[in-house]
C-alpha positions in Angstrom: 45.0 137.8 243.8 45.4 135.5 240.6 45.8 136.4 236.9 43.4 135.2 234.7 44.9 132.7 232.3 44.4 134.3 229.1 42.4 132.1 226.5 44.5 130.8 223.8 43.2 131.8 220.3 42.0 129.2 217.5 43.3 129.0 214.1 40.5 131.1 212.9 40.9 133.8 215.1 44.6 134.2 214.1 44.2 133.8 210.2 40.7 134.3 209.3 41.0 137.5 207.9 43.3 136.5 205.3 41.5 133.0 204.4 37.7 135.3 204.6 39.8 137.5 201.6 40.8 134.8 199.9 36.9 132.8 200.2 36.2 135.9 198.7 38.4 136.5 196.2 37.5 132.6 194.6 34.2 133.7 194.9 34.4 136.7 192.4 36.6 135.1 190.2 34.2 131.9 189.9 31.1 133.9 189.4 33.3 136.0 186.7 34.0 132.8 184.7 30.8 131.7 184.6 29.2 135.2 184.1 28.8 137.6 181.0 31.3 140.7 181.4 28.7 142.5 179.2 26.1 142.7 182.3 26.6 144.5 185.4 26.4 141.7 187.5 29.3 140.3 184.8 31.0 143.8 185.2 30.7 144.2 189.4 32.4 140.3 189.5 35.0 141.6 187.1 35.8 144.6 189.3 35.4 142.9 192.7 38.0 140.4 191.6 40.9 143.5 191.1 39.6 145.1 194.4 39.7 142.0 196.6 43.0 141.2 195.3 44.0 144.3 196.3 43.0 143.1 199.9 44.5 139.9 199.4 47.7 141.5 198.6 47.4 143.8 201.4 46.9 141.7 204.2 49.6 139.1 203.2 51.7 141.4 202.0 52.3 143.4 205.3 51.8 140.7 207.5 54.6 138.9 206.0 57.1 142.3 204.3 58.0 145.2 205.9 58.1 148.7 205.2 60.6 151.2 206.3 59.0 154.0 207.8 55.5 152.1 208.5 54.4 151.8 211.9 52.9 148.8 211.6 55.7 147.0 210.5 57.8 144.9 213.0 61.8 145.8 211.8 64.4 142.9 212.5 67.9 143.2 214.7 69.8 145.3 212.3 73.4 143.6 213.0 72.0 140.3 212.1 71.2 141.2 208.6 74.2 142.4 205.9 73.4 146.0 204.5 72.4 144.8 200.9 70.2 142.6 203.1 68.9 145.0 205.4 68.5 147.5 202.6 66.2 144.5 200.8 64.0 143.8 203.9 63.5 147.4 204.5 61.9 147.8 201.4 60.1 144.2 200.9 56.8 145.4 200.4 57.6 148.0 197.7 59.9 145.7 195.8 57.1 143.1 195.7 54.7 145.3 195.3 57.2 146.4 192.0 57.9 143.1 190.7 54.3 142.2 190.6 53.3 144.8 189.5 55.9 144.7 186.6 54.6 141.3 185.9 50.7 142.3 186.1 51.7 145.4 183.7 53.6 142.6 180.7 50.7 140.4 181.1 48.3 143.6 180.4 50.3 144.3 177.7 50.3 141.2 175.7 46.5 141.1 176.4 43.4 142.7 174.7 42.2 145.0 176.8 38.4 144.4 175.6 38.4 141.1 176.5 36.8 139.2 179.4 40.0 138.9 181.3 41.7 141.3 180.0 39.5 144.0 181.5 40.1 142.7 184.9 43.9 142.2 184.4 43.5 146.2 183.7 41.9 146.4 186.8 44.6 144.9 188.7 47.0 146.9 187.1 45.1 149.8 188.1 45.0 148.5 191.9 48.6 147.7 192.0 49.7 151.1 191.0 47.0 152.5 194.1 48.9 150.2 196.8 52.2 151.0 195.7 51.4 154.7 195.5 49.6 154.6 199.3 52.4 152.6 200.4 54.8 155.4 199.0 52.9 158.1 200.2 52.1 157.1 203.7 56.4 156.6 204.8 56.6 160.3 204.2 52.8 162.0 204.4 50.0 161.8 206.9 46.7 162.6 208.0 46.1 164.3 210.7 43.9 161.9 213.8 45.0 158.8 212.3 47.1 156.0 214.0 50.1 156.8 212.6 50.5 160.4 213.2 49.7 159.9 216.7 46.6 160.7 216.7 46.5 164.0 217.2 44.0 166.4 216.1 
């Protein structure tokens, strides 16, 4: 009997979630500039471009950081890293997630908040603080049939 040789995967198939998010993402932000933030066509660009950098964000974020406590996250051999170090790569997701999100919330700040980018800055400010907080909430909470608490019922 012989094993099938397994097909190799293109570049697409291995990163074209994040590059589709990111298509995306210059697509509301191009159709924002150019639009009026008074319509609702002006108004849904303005929103899409928080939310889809929320799925940027999300997909780079725990491809490449890692999470203590998250079961999708892949954790390195402890005795290679120093404890500081360790400590840090534990916690990579939330302390980018908190520096960005500290740099998001100065740049809100010194911003009007009725104006055309200011609005969606305030939007990402709002996403931020909803990724941190489910990033937060699912190390020590979960719901019951999902992946991560075994799927039981």
């Amino acid at each position: 009997m012989t094993i099938p040789k397994r097909k190799k995967r293109g570049f697409w198939h291995r990163h074209g979630l994040g590059i589709a998010a990111l298509l995306a993402l210059v697509l509301w932000t191009t159709l924002y500039s150019i639009s009026n933030p008074s319509t609702h066509w002006g108004s849904f660009f303005g929103n899409a471009i928080a939310d889809w950098s929320g799925v940027v964000v999300t997909v780079y974020a725990t491809k490449y950081l890692y999470e203590i406590g998250s079961a999708e996250s892949r954790r390195p051999n402890p005795t290679i890293l120093k404890p500081v170090l360790l400590w840090l790569y534990d916690h990579s997701l939330s302390v980018f997630l908190l520096i960005t999100g500290i740099v998001w919330i100065a740049l809100f700040a010194h911003s009007d908040p009725q104006s055309k980018w200011g609005q969606v800055v305030g939007n990402i400010v709002s996403e931020w603080t909803q990724i941190i907080g489910l990033v937060l909430l699912t190390k020590h909470l979960m719901e019951l049939g999902s992946k991560e608490s075994g799927g039981g019922r």
